[in-house]
LODOVEX-833146 format. One record per residue (C-alpha): x, y, z; residue in three letters. Coordinates in steps of 0.1 Angstrom, whole numbers, padded with zeros to 4 digits, always signed. Each point is the difference from the previous one (the first is absolute). Example, Ala and Ser with C-alpha at 12.3 -4.5 7.8 and 13.67 -1.06 7.14 Angstrom:
2
+0123-0045+0078ALA;+0014+0034-0007SER;
end
This chain:
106
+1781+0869+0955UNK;-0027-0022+0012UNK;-0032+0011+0016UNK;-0014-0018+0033UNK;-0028-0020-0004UNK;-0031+0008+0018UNK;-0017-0024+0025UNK;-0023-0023-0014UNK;-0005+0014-0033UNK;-0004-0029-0013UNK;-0035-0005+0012UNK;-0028+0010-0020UNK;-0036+0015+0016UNK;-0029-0002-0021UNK;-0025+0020+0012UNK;-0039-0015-0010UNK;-0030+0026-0001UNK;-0030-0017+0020UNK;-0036+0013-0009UNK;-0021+0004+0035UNK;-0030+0018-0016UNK;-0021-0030-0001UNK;+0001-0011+0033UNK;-0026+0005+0029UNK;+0009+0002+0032UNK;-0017-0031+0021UNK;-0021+0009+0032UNK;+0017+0004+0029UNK;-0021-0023+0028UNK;+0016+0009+0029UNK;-0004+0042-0010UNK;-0038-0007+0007UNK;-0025+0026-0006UNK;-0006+0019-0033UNK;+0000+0034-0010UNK;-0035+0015+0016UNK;+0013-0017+0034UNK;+0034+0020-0006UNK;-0021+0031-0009UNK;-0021+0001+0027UNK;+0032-0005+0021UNK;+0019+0028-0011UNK;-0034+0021+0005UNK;-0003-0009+0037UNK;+0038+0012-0001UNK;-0009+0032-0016UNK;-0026+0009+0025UNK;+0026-0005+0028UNK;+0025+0022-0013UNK;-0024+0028-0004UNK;-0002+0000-0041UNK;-0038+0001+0009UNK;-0031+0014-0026UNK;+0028+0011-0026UNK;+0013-0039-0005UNK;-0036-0014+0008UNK;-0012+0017-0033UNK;+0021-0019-0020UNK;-0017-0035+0017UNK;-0030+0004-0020UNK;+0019+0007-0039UNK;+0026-0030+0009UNK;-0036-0021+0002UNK;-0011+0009-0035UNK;+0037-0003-0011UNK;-0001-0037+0014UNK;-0029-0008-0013UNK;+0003+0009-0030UNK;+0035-0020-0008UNK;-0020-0029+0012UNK;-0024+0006-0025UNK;+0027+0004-0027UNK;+0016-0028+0011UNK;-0036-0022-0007UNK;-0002+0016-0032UNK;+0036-0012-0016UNK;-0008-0033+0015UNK;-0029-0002-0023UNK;+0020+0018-0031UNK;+0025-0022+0012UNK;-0022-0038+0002UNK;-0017+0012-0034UNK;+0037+0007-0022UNK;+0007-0033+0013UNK;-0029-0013-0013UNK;+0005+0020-0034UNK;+0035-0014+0000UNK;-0010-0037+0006UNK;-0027+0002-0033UNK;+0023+0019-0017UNK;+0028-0028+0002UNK;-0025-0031+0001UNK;+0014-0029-0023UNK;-0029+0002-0018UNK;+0003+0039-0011UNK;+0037-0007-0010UNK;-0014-0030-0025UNK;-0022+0025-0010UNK;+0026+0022-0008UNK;+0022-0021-0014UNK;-0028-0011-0023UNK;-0009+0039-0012UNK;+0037+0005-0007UNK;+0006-0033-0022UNK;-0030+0010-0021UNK;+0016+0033-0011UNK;
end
């Protein structure tokens, strides 16, 4: 007895994995604004819907919070220009001859 075949199972699907973790999403310029504008827009909508002094104490600690990420983010800018500089003396042409010429003398 002979078995159907099935439809198109002669095709083949390869399935690729793609790697997304390096890439940045690009400003939007028509989303306008940043994130304190959109802050203080959702406070003015807080006060209106009667939220009142128990959301308002939070204003103050989401400050800090703020700026302290932007203060982290100045500080691995620098940690981040200064391993590049490392990096680039590290790999000079001149360091490898140097290299090179410690290895061929042992």
């Amino acid at each position: 007895m002979r078995l159907r075949s099935f439809a198109n199972e002669d095709i083949y699907f390869y399935v690729k994995r793609i790697d997304n973790t390096r890439v940045m999403r690009e400003a939007d310029p028509k989303a306008g604004g940043n994130l304190l504008e959109a802050y203080r827009f959702s406070g003015c909508g807080r006060r209106a819907s009667g939220l009142g002094p128990a959301a308002e104490r939070l204003r103050p600690a989401r400050g800090y919070q703020i700026q302290s990420l932007r203060q982290d983010a100045q500080r691995l800018v620098g940690e981040q220009s200064s391993l590049e500089l490392d990096e680039a003396r590290l790999l000079s042409p001149a360091r490898m001859e140097e290299l090179a010429r410690m290895q061929a003398v042992y």
